[in-house]
SERO-184286 format. One line per 5 residues: number of its first residue (from 1); their letters; for each residue x, y negated, z of C-alpha. Coordinates in steps of 0.1 Angstrom, whole numbers, plus 5000, padded with zeros to 4 digits. Each point is the difference from the previous one (the first is absolute). Example, Ala and Ser with C-alpha at 12.3 -4.5 7.8 and 13.67 -1.06 7.14 Angstrom:
<sites>
1 = as = 5123 5045 5078; 5014 4966 4993
</sites>
This chain:
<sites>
1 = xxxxx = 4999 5652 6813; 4981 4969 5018; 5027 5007 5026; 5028 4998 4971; 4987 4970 4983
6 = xxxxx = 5000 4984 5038; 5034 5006 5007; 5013 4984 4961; 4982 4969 5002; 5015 4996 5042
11 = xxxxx = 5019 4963 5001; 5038 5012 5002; 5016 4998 5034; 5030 4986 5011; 5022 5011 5028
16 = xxxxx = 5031 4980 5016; 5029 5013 5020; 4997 5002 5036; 5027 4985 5019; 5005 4983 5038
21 = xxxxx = 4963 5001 4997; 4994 4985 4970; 4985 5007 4967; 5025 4983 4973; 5003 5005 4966
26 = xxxxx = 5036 5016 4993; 5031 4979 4996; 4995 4990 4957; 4961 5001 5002; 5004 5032 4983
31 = xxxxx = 4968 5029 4999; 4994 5035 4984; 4966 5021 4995; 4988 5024 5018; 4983 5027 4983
36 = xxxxx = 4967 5016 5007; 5004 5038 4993; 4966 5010 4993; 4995 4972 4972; 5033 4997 4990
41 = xxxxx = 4999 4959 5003; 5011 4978 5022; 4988 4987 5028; 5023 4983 5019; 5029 4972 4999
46 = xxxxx = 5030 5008 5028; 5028 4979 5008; 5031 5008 4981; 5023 5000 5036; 5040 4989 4986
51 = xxxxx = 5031 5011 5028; 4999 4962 5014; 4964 5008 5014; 5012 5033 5015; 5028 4977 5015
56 = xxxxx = 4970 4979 5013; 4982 5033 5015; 5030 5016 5016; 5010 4968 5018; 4960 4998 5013
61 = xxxxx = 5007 5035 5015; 5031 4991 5015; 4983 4971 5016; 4971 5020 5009; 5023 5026 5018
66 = xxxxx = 5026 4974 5020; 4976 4963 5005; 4965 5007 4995; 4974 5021 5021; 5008 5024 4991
71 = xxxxx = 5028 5004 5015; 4994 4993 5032; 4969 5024 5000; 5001 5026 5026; 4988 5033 4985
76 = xxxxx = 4977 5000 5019; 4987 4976 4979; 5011 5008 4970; 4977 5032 5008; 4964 4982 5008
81 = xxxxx = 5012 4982 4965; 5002 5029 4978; 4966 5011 5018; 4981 4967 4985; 5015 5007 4968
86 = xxxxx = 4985 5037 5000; 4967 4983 5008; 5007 4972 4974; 5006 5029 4974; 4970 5018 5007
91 = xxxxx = 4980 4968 4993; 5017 4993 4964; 5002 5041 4994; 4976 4990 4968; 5015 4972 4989
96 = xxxxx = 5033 5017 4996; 4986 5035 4986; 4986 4974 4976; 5027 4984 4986; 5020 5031 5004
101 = xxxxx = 4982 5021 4976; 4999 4970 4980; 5038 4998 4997; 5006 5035 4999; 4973 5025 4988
106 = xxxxx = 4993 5018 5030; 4965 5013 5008; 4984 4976 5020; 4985 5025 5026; 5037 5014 5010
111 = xxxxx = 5016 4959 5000; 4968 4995 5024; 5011 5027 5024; 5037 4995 4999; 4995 4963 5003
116 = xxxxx = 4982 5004 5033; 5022 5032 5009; 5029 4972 5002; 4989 4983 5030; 5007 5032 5019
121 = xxxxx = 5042 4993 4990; 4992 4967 5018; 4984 5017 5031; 5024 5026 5002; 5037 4982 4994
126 = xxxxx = 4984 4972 5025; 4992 5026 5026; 5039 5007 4994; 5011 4963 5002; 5007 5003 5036
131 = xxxxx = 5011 5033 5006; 5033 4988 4983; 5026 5013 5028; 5036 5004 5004; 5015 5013 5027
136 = xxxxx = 5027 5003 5030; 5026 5019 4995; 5018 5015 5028; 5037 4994 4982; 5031 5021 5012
141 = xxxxx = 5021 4971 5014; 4993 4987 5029; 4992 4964 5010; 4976 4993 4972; 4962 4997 4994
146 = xxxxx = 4993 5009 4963; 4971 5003 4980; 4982 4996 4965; 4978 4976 4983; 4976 5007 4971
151 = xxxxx = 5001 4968 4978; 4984 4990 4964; 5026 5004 4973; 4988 4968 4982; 4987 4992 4969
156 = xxxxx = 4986 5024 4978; 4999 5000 4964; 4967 5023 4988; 4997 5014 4965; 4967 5018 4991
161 = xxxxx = 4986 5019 4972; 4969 4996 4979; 4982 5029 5012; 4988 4991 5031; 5013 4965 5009
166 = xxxxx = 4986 4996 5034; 5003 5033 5015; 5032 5006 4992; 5008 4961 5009; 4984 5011 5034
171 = xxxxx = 5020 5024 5001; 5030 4980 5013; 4985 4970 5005; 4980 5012 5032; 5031 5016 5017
176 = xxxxx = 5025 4968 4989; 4976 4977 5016; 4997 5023 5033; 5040 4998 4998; 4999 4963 4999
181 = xxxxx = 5016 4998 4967; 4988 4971 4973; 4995 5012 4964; 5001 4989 4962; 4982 5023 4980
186 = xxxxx = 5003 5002 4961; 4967 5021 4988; 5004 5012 4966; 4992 4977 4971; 4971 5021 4990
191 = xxxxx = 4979 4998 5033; 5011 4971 5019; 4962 4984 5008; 4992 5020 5031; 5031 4993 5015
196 = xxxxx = 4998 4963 4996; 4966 5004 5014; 5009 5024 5027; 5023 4977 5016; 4980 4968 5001
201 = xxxxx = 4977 5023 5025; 5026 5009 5023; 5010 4967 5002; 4962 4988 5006; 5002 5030 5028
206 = xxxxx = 5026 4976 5021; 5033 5019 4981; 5027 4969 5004; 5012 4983 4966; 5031 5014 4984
211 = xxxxx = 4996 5032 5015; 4984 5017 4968; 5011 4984 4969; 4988 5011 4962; 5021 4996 4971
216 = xxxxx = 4989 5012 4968; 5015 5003 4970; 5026 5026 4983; 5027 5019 5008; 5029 4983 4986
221 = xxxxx = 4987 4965 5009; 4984 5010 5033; 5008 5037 5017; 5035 4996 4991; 5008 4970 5020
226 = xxxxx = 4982 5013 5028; 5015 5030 5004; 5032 4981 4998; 4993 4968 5020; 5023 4999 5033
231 = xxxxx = 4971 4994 5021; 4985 5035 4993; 5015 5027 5021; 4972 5024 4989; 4985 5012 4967
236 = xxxxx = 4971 5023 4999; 4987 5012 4969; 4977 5024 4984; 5002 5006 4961; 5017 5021 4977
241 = xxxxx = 5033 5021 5006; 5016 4981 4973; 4992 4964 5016; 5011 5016 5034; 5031 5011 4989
246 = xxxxx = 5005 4962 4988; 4989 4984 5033; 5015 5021 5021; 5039 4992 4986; 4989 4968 5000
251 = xxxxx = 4992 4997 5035; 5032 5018 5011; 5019 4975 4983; 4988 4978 5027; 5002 5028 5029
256 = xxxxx = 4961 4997 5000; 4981 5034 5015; 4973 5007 4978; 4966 5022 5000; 4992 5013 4965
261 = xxxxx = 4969 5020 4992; 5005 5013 4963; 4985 5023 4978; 4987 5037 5002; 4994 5030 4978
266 = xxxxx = 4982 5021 5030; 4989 5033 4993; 4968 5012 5013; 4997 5039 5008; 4975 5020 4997
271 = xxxxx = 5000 5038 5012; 4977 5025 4991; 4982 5001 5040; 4992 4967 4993; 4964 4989 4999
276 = xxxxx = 5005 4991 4965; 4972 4980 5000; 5016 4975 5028; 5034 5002 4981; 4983 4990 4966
281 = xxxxx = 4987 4969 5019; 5032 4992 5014; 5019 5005 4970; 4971 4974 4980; 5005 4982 5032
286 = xxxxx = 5038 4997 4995; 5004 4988 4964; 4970 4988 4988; 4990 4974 5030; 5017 4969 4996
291 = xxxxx = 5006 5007 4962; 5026 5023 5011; 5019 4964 5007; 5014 5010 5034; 5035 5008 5015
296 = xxxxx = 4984 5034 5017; 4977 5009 4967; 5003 5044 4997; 5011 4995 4968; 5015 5034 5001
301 = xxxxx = 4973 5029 5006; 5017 5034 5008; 4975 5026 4996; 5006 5035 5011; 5000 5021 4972
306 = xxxxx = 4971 5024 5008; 4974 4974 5007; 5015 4978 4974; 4973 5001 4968; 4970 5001 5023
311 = xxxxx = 5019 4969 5020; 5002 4976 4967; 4967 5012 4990; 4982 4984 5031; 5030 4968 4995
316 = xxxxx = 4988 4992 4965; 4961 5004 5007; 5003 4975 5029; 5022 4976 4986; 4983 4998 4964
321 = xxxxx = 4969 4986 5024; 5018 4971 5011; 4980 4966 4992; 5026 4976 4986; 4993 4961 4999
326 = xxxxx = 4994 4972 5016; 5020 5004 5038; 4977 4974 5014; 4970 5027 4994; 4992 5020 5027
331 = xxxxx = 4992 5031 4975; 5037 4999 4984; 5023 5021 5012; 5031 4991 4977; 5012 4967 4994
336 = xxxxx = 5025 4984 4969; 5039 5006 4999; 5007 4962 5022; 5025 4991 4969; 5006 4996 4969
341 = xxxxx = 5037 5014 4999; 4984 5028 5024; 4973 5012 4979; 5026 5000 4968; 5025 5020 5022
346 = xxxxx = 4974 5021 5011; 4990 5011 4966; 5036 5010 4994; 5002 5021 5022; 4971 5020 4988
351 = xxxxx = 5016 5000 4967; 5034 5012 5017; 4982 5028 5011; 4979 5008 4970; 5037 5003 4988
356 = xxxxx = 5017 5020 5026; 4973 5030 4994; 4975 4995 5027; 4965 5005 4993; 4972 4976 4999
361 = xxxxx = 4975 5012 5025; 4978 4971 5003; 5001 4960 4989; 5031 4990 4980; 4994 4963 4991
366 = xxxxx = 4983 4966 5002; 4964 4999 5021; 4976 4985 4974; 4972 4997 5014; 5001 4975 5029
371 = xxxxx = 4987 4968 4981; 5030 4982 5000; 5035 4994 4989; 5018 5012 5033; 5024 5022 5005
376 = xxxxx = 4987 5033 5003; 5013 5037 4999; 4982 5033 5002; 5006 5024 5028; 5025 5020 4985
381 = xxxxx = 5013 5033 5006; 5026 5020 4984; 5006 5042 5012; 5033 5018 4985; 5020 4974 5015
386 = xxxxx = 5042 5008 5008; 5009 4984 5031; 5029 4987 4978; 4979 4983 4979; 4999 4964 5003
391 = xxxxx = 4962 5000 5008; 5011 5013 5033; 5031 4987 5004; 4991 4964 5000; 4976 4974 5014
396 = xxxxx = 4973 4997 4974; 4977 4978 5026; 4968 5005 4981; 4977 5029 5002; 5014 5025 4979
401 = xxxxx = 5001 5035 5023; 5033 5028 4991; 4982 5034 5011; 5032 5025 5005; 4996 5034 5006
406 = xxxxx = 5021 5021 5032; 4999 5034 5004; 5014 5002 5041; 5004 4977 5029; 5035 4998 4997
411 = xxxxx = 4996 4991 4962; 4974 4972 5010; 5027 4983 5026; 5030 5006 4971; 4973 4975 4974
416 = xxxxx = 4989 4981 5027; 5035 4987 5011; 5014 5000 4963; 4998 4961 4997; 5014 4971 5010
421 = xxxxx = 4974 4987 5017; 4985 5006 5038; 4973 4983 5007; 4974 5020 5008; 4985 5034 4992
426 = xxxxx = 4966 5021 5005; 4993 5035 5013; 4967 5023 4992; 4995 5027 5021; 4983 5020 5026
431 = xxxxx = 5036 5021 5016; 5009 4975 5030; 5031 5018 5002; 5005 4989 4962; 4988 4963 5010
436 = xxxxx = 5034 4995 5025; 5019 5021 4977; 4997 4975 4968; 4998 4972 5023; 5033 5005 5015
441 = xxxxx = 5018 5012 4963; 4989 4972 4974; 5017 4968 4999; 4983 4970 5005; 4987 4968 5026
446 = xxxxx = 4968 5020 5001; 4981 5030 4994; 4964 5002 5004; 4981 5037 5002; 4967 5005 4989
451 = xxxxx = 4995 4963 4993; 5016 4975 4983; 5008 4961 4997; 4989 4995 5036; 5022 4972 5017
456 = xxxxx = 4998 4980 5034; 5013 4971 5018; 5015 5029 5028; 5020 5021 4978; 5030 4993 4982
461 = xxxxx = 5001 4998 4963; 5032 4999 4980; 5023 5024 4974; 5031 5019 4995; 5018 5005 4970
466 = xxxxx = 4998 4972 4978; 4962 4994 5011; 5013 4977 5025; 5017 4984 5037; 4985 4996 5030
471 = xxxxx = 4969 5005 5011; 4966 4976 5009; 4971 5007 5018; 5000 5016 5035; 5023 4987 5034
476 = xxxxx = 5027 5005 4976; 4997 4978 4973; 5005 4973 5026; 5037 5008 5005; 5004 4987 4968
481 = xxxxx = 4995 4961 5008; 5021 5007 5031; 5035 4993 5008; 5015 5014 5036; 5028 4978 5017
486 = xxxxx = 5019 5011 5030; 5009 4978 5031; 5024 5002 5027; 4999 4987 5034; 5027 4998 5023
491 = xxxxx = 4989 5008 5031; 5037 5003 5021; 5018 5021 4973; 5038 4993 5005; 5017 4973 4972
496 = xxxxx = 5031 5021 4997; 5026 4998 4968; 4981 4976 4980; 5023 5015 4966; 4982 5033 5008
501 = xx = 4964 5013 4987; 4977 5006 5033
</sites>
């Protein structure tokens, strides 16, 4: 409560736009509040960025990328950069875990180890910087030297989600940057502070101005014009399938390529050779960490059918321990809903499937006992679910758990697949042959066997479906920021009819 009181009576903060290396407040002086989940107040004042400031930004990262530095920077370069930023990240890991969980709810113990996990992206994309390569082609006419060259696409527009603002920032910051592209990020209105922070230490770790530029604000007056801005030849976002959908027929409007990381519905699968006891904890493990406010929660639990009672039995008695409070204690193991529209929508949902017939196996409503007015909802799961239901047909992104039933393993791939979505997916059992077999058959960016929610730098993360395009992480992510031009050299080759293609 101390801890509470503390955080009500903090002076409120207030954070400027970042651009060409500058902290400025937006174009008409303009602000809005940032909201601390946990107390439901706010703590914060961010600039209200207007489309003349995103003019501003995108023109700093077309400078960055043709007069400054950074342009002249070998990638060599570019790659003992990216290293001092990994090192600079590590340094200010509790700083941002700090203001993240502030912004967003998150327990502080996992924004702790994901804030330091980032510096890893930094390490890894500038290991990459130099290894960029085309290469000579031995061409079928004769007389000519030809060959490839690997070059930065330009300037990036970058849209991120609440959820995780600096991870999945990092997520195409770190292989832009090893590109050499320049960026302009928009951060959602709802956790925009550990951005703003964020890129005042990579500019203290030697990052040129106008290469990273922060523009906060909203969509229509902020991530609109950026995604539409001439200067932008790239748009990555992660968010909902709805907002996707928007950005991405924006963005071909202007021939842009795009990278969009969207939503998920993934089913997590549990056979009856599981250790059940492993598959219980990855199945808390999948909706309930993070509030069940991730892209890859196991939102959908198949069950097989013979183990299936004795599996909810051991669900329900482990999640009704969950300690739910404060995310800056170390003893709380789930945090608030991070908004206010969230934790409303959230509630609906539950009520949607009240209605729909599924049954209330454990939580159901509003946590009451954390001390404060934040936004909190129980661990909630619901049994009897149809897969047509809308429970598991759409992204609830809160931690409310659909436990279907399957009988077979053809059944479990048929309910597994049946959605729109991709993204990822979880496997429980002890057949290897069963392991490939599932792997191979369900549809999505990733499937994960007898684990779950485990990503890395080295291995590429994306969707299918309408969970997403593209991919980050791993070697590949950095095709993405690339753009591959051709050259011809005549070496001898004979002129001949100039009126006919050689």
């Amino acid at each position: 409560m101390a801890d509470t009181e503390a955080r009500e009576n903090t002076v409120m903060q207030k954070y400027l736009l970042h651009i060409d290396g500058q902290q400025r407040p937006s174009a008409d002086d303009s602000y809005f509040e940032a909201d601390d989940p946990f107390t439901g107040l706010p703590w914060a004042q961010i600039a209200r960025g207007q489309a003349s400031d995103v003019e501003d930004a995108a023109q700093a990262a077309h400078r960055a990328m043709t007069t400054g530095p950074w342009a002249t920077m070998s990638p060599s370069a570019r790659g003992l950069l990216l290293q001092r930023v990994a090192d600079a990240l590590e340094d200010n890991a509790e700083l941002l875990a700090r203001i993240e969980v502030r912004d967003n709810g998150k327990l502080y113990s996992e924004m702790f180890g994901q804030c330091r996990y980032l510096a890893q992206w930094y390490r890894y994309y500038g290991g990459l910087a130099d290894k960029i390569e085309g290469r000579v082609v031995p061409v079928d006419k004769p007389g000519y030297f030809t060959y490839t060259r690997r070059e930065p696409i330009g300037v990036v527009g970058i849209i991120t989600p609440w959820n995780s603002p600096l991870l999945l920032l990092t997520w195409k910051l770190a292989p832009a940057l090893a590109a050499g592209c320049s960026v302009v990020v928009k951060p959602s209105e709802y956790t925009s502070a550990s951005t703003l922070e964020f890129v005042r230490i990579l500019e203290q770790a030697g990052l040129p101005a106008g290469v990273v530029n922060v523009v906060t604000g909203f969509g229509p007056d902020v991530g609109g014009p950026l995604v539409d801005h001439p200067l932008v030849r790239k748009v990555g976002f992660t968010g909902s399938d709805a907002t996707g959908r928007h950005i991405g027929a924006a963005a071909a409007r202007g021939l842009k390529r795009v990278s969009l990381e969207l939503g998920g519905k993934s089913p997590n699968i549990v056979f009856a050779d599981a250790d059940l006891d492993a598959a219980v904890n990855g199945a808390v493990s999948g909706i309930f960490a993070a509030t069940g406010q991730t892209c890859i929660a196991g939102s959908r639990l198949l069950v097989q059918r013979s183990v299936h009672d004795e599996v909810v039995a051991k669900l329900v008695a482990l999640a009704s321990t969950a300690r739910i409070g404060d995310p800056m204690s170390p003893d709380t193991q789930v945090g608030p809903i991070t908004t206010r529209d969230q934790h409303k929508k959230v509630l609906e949902y539950i009520d949607i499937a009240t209605a729909e017939g599924a049954q209330l196996a454990l939580g159901g409503g509003v946590a009451t006992d954390t001390g404060t007015d934040g936004w909190f909802v129980q661990p909630t799961v619901f049994t009897g679910v149809s897969n047509q239901s809308r429970l598991a047909q759409e992204e609830v992104f809160g931690p409310v758990l659909a436990v279907i039933p399957f009988d077979t393993e053809d059944e479990a791939i048929t309910i597994a697949n049946d959605s729109k979505y991709g993204l990822g997916a979880g496997v429980w059992t002890t057949d290897l042959s069963r392991a490939f077999r599932m792997a191979e058959a369900i549809e999505s960016g990733t499937v994960w066997v007898n684990t779950y929610r485990a990503v890395s730098f080295m291995l590429p993360f994306g969707g299918v479906k309408d969970s997403g395009i593209g991919r980050e992480n791993g070697a590949e992510a950095i095709d993405e920021y690339l753009e591959t031009k051709s050259v011809w050299i005549n070496t001898g080759a004979p002129t001949g009819n100039p009126f006919v293609l050689r």
